[in-house]
C-alpha positions in Angstrom: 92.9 94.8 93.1 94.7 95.5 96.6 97.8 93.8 95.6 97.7 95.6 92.3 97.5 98.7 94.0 99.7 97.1 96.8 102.7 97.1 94.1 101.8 101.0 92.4 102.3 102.2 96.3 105.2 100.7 97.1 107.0 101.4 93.2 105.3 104.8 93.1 103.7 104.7 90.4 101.2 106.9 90.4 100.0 110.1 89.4 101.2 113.2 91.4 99.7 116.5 91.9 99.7 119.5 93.6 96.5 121.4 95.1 97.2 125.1 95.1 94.6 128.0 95.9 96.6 131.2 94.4 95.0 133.8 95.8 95.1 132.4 99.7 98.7 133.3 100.7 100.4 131.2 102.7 99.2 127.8 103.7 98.3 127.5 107.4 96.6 124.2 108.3 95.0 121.1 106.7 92.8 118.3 107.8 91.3 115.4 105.0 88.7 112.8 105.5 88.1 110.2 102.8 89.8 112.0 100.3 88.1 115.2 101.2 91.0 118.2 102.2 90.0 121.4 103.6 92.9 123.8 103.8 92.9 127.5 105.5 94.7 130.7 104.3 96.5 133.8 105.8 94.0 135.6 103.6 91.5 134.6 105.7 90.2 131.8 102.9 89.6 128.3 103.2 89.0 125.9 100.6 87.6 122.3 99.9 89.2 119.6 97.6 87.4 116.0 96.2 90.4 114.1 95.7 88.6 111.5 94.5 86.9 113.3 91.1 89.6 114.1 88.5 89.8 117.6 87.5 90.8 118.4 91.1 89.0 121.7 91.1 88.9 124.2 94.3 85.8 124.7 95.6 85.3 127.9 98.2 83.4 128.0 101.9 81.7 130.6 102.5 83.4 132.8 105.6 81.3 134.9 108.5 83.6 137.7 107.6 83.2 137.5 103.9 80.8 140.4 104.0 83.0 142.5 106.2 84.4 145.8 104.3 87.5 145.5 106.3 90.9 145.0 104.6 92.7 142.4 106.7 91.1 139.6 106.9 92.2 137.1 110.4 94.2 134.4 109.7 93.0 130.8 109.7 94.4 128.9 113.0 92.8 125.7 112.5 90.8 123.9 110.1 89.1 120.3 110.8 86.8 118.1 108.5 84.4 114.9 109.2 82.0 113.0 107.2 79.7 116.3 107.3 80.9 119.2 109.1 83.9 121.4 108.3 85.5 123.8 110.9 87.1 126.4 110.9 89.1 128.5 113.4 90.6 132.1 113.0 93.0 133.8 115.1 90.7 136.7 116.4 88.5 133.8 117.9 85.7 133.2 115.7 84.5 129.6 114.4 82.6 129.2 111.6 81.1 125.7 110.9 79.5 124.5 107.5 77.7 121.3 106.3 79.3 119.5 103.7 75.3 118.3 102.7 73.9 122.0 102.7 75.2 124.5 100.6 78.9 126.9 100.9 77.4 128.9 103.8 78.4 128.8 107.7 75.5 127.2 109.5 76.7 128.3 112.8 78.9 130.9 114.3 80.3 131.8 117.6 83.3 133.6 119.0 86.1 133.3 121.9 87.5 136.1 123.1 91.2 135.4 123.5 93.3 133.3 120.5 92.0 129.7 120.0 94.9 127.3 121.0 93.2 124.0 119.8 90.4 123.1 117.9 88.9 119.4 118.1 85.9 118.2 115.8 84.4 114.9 116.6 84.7 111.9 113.6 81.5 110.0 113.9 79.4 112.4 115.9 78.3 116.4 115.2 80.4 117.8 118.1 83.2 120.6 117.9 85.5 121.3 120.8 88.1 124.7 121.1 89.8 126.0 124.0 91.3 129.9 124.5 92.6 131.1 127.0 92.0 128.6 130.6 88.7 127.8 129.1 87.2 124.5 126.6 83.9 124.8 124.7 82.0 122.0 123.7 79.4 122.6 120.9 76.7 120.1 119.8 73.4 120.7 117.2 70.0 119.3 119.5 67.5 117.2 117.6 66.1 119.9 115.9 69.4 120.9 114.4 70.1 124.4 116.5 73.8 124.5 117.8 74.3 125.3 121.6 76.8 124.8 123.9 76.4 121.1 125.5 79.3 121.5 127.7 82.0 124.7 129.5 85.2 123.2 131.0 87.9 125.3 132.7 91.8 124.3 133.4 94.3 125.7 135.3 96.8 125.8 132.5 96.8 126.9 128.4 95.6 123.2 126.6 98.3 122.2 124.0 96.1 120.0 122.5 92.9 118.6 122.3 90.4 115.9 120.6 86.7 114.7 120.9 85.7 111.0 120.5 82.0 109.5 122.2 81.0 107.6 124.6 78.3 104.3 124.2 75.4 106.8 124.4 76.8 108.7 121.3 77.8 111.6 124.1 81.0 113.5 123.2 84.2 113.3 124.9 86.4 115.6 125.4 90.4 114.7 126.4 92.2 117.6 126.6 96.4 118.0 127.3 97.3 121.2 129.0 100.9 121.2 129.8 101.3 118.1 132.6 97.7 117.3 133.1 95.7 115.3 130.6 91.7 116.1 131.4 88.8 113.4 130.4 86.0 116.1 129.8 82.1 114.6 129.7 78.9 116.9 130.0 77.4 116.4 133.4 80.2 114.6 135.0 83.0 116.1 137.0 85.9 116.6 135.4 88.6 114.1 135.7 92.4 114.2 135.6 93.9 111.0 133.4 97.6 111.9 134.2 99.8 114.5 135.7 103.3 114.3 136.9 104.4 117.2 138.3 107.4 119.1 135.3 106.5 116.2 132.8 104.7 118.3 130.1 102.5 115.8 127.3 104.5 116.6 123.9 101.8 115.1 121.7 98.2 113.0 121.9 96.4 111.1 120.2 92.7 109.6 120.9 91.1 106.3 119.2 87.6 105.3 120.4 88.5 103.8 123.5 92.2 104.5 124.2 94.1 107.7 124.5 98.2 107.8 123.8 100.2 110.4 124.8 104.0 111.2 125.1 105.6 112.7 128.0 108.9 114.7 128.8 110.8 113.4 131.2 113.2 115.1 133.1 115.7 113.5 135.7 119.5 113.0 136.7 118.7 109.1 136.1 119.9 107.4 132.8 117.1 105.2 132.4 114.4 108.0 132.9 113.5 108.8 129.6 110.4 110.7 127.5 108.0 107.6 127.4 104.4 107.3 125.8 101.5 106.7 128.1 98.7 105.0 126.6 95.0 105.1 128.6 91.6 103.3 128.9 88.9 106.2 128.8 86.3 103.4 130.0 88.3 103.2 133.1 90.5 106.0 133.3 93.7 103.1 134.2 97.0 103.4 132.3 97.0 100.3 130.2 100.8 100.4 129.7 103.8 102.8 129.3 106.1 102.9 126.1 109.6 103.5 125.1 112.7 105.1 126.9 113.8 107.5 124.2 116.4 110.6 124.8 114.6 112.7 122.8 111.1 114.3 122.6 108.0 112.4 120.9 106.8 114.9 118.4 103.7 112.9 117.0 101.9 110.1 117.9 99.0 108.1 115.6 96.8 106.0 117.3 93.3 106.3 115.9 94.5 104.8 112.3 97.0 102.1 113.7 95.7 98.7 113.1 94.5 97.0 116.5 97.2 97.0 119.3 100.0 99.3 117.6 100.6 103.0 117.2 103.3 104.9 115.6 105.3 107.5 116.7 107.5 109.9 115.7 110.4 111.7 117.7 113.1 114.5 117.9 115.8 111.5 118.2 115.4 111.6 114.0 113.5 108.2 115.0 109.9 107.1 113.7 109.0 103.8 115.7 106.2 101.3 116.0 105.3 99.9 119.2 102.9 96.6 120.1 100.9 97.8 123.0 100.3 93.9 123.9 104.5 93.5 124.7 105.4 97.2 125.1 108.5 97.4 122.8 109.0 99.1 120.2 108.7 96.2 116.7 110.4 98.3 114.6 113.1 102.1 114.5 113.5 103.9 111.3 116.3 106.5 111.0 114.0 108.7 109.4 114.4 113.0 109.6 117.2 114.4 110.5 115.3 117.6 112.2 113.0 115.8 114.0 109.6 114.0 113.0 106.8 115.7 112.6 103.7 113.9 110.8 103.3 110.0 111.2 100.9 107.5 110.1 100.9 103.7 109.3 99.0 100.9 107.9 99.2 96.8 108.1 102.5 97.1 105.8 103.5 100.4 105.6 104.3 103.3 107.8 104.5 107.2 106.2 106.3 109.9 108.1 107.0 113.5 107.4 110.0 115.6 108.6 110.7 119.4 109.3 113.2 119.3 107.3 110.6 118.9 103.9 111.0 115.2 103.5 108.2 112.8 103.0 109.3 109.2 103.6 107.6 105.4 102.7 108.4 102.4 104.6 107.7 99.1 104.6 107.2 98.2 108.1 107.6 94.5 107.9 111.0 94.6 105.9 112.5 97.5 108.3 113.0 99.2 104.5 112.7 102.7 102.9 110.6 102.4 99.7 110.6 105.9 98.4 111.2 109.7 99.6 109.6 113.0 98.1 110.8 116.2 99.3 109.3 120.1 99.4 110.7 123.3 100.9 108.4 123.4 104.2 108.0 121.0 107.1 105.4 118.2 106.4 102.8 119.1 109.1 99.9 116.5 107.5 99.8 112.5 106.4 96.6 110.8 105.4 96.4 107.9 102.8 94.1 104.9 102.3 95.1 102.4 99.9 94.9 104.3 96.9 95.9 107.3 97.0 98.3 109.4 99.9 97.8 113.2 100.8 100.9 115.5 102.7 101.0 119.1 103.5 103.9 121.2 103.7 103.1 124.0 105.7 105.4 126.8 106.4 106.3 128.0 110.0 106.7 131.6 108.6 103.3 132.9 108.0 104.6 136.8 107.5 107.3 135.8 105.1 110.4 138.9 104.7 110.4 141.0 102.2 106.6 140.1 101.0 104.9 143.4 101.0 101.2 143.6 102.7 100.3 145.8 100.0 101.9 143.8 97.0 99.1 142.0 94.9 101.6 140.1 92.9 101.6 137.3 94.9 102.9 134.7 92.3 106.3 136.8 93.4 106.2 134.9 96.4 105.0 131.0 95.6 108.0 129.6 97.2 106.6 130.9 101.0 103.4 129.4 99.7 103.4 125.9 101.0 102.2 122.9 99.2 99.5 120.2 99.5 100.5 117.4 97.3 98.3 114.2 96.5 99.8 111.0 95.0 97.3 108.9 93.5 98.1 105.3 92.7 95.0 104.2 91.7 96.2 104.1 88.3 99.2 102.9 87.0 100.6 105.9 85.0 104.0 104.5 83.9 104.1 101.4 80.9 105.1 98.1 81.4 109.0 98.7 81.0 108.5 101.6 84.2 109.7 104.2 82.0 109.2 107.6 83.4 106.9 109.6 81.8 109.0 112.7 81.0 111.6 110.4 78.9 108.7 109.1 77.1 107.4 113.0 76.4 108.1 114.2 73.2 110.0 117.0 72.6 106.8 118.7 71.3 105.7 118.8 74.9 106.0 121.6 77.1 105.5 119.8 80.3 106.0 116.4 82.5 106.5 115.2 85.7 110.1 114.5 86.3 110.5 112.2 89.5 112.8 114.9 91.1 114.6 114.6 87.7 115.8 117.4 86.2 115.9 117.4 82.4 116.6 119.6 80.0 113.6 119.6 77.4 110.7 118.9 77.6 110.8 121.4 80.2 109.5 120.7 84.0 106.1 121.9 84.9 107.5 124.0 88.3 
């Protein structure tokens, strides 16, 4: 079974779709686990997925200002999803949580009162983390299921970003990037700075259960000074080693789904690489985006990364090869896959698109602002033996088909 669905991944074959909530405006953030996608709205909505059913159908949370009479509903900042919880952040401030195991309806609430800049929910544990403003909130449910705030962290600069992992006691911790200074944050315990180099901002982090990888700007009159990637020991606190020399910014950086002793990363040098943290070099460079990398995430054989300029991209890490490219209007801000099925999210930079009125209810008018959440699932082979595409095995009684990016005359393409 894995090498036949080794073979409908790297041919693409597979079933494609695309999951689209019509009446949510534009797309502003999405987060899967396990096949599960949670996607927020400008119109305030957000939305759950089962990728693994079939009829693929949209199922609706429950929002704390759903019952408000108020016309303008905030925008959705952030959304986040684990085994059981599902997160939500809003750019007034508020953060509405629900169980995935109870019912559609926020089980708990609570508010910031600046803009939320980062919002982190813990993977194994029941432990959400935002910062606004200078200050990072840490909120856990006790044994009797009540929500409270376990932990209140201040920093002397705006967090960029920010992600919760746990400790051997099943305590959440909290690693936070804010400009120079990456901050490991635990309840009880002082807080304590990982790195800081004084003009050297952190461009991207990622956390695994023991390590945290980071990359840092570099700025200097010296050649061989270039933005590196620093990866950590939160046991310890020691830098375990220091990666790359590249001219250009690291953009992304996957860590947490790597297989042991690699990470991926992606840069503003058009350059997706994959680095062995046991010889610090880089095993492998793909020429990938030509604006810059922006989503990135890799397997034993393969490594997927995402562009700003709309391009999705397949490799196979152990030939140095492109498989197969897919390409949508919007920068690909989201990569997950397992090895059946793989999940991307183009989501636009232009929230307020022009000429979309606030008071215009057609929105179909404007689908092409929308953005697009597309899931490719390959555990079925959907072509025949002879890899005929389906559309030039259609009839011409049929209205639609999926073309492969090929455009044909009749039967018509399902746009």
């Amino acid at each position: 079974m894995q090498r036949f669905l080794f073979n409908l991944f790297q041919n693409r074959n597979g079933a494609v779709s695309q999951l689209q909530y019509e009446l949510g405006k534009v797309l502003c953030d999405v987060h899967a686990y396990d096949g599960v996608v949670l996607a927020g709205y400008t119109s305030g909505d957000v939305c759950l997925w089962d990728t693994r059913t079939s009829n693929l159908a949209e199922s609706f949370l429950k929002t704390s200002h759903a019952a408000e009479d108020s016309g303008l509903n905030p925008h959705v900042s952030f959304v986040r999803i684990s085994k059981s919880l599902a997160v939500a952040a809003y750019d007034n401030g508020t953060i509405d949580v629900w169980s995935l195991l109870v019912g559609r309806e926020p089980i708990h609430h609570y508010q910031h009162n600046q803009k939320i800049q980062a919002l982190a929910l813990c993977p194994e544990t029941a432990a959400i983390a935002t910062a606004s403003s200078f200050q990072i909130r840490v909120e856990t449910p006790d044994d009797k299921g009540c929500w409270r705030t376990s932990g209140n962290f201040q920093t002397p600069k705006l967090v960029n970003f920010l992600h919760l992992t746990h400790d051997s006691a099943g305590s959440p911790v909290t690693v936070a990037a804010a400009e120079e200074m990456v901050y490991l944050l635990k309840q009880d315990v002082p807080e304590k700075v990982l790195h800081s180099t004084y003009g050297h901002p952190v461009t991207c982090l990622d956390v695994s259960a023991h390590q945290a990888a980071f990359g840092v700007k570099s700025y200097g009159w010296v050649t061989h000074n270039g933005n590196k990637i620093h990866v950590y020991n939160l046991q310890t606190g020691q830098c375990l080693t220091t990666l790359g020399n590249s001219t250009g910014d690291f953009s992304c950086i996957n860590l947490k789904d790597s297989p042991p002793h690699l990470l991926v990363t992606g840069n503003r040098d058009r350059r997706v690489r994959v680095y062995d943290l046991r010889c610090s070099r880089s095993l492998c460079s793909f020429y990938a985006h030509h604006l810059g990398v922006s989503a990135v995430q890799m397997d034993d054989w393969k490594v997927v990364s995402g562009g700003e300029e709309g391009l999705t991209c397949t490799w196979d890490q152990r030939m140095g090869t492109k498989l197969w490219e897919m390409h949508a209007r919007h920068p690909v801000r989201y990569i997950w896959f397992n090895s059946q099925s793989l999940i991307t999210a183009n989501i636009p930079d232009e929230k307020h698109p022009r000429g979309a009125s606030i008071m215009d209810d057609d929105l179909t008018a404007h689908r092409r602002h929308r953005g697009t959440i597309n899931v490719y699932e390959f555990s079925v082979d959907q072509t025949s033996v002879e890899s005929i595409l389906p559309i030039c095995r259609s009839s011409y009684s049929e209205v639609t088909g999926y073309n492969y990016n090929i455009g044909l005359a009749v039967p018509y393409d399902n746009v």
